[in-house]
C-alpha positions in Angstrom: 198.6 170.8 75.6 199.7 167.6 75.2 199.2 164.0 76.9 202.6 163.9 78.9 200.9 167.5 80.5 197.4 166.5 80.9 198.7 163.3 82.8 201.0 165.4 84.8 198.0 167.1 86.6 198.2 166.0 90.0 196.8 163.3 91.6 194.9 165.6 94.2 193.1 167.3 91.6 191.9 163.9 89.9 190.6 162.9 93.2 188.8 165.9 93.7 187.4 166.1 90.5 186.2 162.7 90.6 184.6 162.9 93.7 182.8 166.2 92.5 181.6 164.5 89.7 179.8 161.7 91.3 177.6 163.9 94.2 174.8 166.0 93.6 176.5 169.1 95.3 179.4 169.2 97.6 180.8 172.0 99.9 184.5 172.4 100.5 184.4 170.8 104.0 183.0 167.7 102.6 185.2 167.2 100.0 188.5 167.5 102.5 186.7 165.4 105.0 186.0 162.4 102.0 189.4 162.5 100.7 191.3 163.0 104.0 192.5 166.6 103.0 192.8 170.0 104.8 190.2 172.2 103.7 193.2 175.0 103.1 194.1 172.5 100.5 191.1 171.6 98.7 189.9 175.1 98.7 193.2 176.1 96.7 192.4 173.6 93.6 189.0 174.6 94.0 189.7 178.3 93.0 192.8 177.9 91.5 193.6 174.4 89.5 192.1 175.8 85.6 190.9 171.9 85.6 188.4 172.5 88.1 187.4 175.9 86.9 187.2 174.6 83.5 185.0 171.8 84.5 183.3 172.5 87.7 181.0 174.9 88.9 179.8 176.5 92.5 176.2 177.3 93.4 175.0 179.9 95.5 175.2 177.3 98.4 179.0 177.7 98.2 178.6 173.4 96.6 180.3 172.1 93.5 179.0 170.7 90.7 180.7 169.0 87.7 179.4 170.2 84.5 179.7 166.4 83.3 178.8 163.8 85.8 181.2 160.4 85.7 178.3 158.3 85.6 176.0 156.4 83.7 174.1 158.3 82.3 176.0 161.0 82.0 174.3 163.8 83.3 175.4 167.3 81.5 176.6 165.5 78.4 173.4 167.0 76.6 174.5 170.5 77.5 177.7 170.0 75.2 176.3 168.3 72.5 174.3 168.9 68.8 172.1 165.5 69.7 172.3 163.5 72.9 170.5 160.1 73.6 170.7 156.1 73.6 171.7 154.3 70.9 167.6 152.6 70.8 166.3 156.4 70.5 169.5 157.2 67.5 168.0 153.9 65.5 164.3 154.9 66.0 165.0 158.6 65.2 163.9 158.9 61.4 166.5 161.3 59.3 164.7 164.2 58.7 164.0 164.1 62.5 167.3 163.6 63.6 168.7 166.4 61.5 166.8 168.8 62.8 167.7 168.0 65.9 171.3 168.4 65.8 171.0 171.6 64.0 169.1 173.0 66.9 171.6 171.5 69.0 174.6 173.1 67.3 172.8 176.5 67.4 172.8 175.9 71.1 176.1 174.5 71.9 177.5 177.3 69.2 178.7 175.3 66.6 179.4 176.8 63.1 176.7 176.2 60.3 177.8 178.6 58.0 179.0 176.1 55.5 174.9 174.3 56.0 175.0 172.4 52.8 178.4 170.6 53.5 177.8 169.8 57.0 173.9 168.5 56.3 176.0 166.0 53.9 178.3 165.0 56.4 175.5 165.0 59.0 174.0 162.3 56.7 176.7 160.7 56.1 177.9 160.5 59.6 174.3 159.6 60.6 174.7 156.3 57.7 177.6 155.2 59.0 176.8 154.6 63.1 173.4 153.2 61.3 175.2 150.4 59.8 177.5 149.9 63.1 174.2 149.7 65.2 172.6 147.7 62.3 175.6 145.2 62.6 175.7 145.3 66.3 171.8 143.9 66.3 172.8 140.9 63.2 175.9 139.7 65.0 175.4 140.3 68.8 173.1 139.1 71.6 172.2 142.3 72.2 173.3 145.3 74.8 174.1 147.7 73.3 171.2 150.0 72.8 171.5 151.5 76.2 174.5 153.3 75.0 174.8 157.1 74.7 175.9 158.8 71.6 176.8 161.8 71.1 176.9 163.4 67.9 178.9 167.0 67.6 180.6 167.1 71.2 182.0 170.4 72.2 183.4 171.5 75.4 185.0 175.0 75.4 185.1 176.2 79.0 188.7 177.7 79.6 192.4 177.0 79.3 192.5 173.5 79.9 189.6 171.6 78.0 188.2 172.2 75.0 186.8 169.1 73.5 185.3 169.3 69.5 184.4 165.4 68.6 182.5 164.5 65.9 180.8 161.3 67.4 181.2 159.6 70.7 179.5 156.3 71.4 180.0 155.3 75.3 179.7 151.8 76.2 179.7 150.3 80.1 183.4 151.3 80.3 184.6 152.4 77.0 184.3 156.1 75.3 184.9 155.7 71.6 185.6 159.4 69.9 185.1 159.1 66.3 186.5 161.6 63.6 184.7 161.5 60.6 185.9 162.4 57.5 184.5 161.8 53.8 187.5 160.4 52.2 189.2 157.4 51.1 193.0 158.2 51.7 194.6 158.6 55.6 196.4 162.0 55.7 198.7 161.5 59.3 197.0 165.0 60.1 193.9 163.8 60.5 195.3 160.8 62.4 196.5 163.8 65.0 193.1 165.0 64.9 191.1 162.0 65.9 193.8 161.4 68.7 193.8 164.8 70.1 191.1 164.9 72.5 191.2 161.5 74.1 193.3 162.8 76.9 190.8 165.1 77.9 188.2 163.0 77.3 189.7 160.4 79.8 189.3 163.2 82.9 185.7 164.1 81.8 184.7 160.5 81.9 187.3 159.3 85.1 189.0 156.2 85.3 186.4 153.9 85.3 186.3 154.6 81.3 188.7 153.7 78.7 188.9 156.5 76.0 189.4 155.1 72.2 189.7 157.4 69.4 189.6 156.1 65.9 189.5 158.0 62.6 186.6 156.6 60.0 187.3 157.7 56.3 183.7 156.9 54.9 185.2 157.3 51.3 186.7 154.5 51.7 186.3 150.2 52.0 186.9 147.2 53.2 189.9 149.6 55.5 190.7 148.7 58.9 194.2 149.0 60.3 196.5 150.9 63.0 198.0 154.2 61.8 201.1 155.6 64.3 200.2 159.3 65.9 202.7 161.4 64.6 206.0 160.8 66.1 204.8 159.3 69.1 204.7 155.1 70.5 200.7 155.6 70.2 199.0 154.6 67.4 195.5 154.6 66.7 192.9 152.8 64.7 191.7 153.7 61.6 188.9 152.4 59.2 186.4 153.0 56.9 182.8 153.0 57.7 181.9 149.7 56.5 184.5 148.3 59.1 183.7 150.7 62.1 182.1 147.1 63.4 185.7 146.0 64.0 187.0 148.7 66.0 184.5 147.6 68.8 185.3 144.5 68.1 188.7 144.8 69.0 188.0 146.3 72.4 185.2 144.4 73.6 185.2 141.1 71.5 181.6 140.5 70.3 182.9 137.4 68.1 184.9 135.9 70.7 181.8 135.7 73.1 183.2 139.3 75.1 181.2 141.5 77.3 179.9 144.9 76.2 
């Protein structure tokens, strides 16, 4: 599915979503009475809109739940993910450590390890990289930033409508940046497809309150930071090698121009 499609979901279903997402538990009743709706009408998307089913949930108590809460911090983002946490406990976190960790994670969240020698490389290398983007963030900053969340091996496989698989996101006050590794030195427009794929879904887990900014790191590479156009779209995306992943937050939130985080 593409954008166009995911943005065509209607407006109802955003609002119903969203306000799921930010309660502890509503009922039916509660929802229509918040948004002004008949309950008739909510309780149609409820059981029939594959966006709620694919990211909502209903307790015993007849009350909805969001899987992903669109709030800092994101409750239920741990569920989905091989390592979950704040970019102070990612930096204190020593390797061997940290690698364990996301391989118990991917057991959990059923990500494939069969290939365990070339994904404990890219694990390390992955792990280098948002090192040296967090090391850069501390020499050239005031500061901020280590109350972000990252999320290292996202995947969110529910149903029909969202299924997420991101190698690294890194979620600011208001921005969601989904990273695509990959350990080479050359931009293949495939990949470019790739690390722009799941930013539309990522913008209705998140809501509106958060931009979503994908960008495709090619660690093989240097010195490499530049737009590449997705496929035969107007959208284009950013692209960089992991010595430059500084300047793709940069870009957005203007650390050397004095910006806010």
């Amino acid at each position: 599915m593409d954008r166009v499609r995911i943005r065509a979901f209607a407006e109802r279903e955003r609002r119903i979503y969203r306000l799921i997402s930010g309660n502890e538990g509503l009922k039916a009743r509660e929802i229509a009475g918040r948004l002004g709706l008949e309950r008739e009408e909510v309780n149609r998307e409820l059981y029939a809109s594959p966006l709620m089913r694919d990211l909502c949930y209903r307790d015993a108590e007849y009350r909805w739940h969001a899987l992903i809460r669109q709030q800092r911090p994101h409750e239920g983002l741990y569920e989905f993910s091989g390592w979950y946490g704040t970019a102070r406990e990612f930096m204190a976190a020593e390797e061997d450590a940290f690698l364990r960790e996301l391989e118990e994670g991917c057991r959990r969240i059923g990500r494939n390890l069969n290939d365990q020698r070339g994904l404990i490389h890219s694990f390390r290398d992955c792990r280098k990289t948002v090192r040296t983007l967090f090391g850069d963030l501390s020499a050239m900053t005031a500061g901020g930033w280590e109350d972000w969340e990252c999320v290292f091996e996202f995947r969110l496989k529910r149903g029909r409508m969202i299924r997420i698989y991101a190698d690294v996101l890194i979620i600011t006050r208001d921005r969601v940046f989904s990273l695509e590794f990959k350990m080479k030195n050359a931009i293949d427009p495939e990949e470019v497809l790739q690390a722009a794929k799941y930013a539309p879904y990522l913008e209705i887990v998140f809501g509106p309150d958060y931009d979503v900014i994908p960008a495709l790191v090619l660690t093989g590479a240097a010195d490499l930071f530049l737009e590449e156009p997705v496929g035969d779209t107007d959208a284009v995306i950013q692209v960089c090698s992991g010595d430059m992943l500084f300047n793709v937050f940069d870009a957005y939130l203007g650390f050397l121009d004095g910006g806010k985080q």
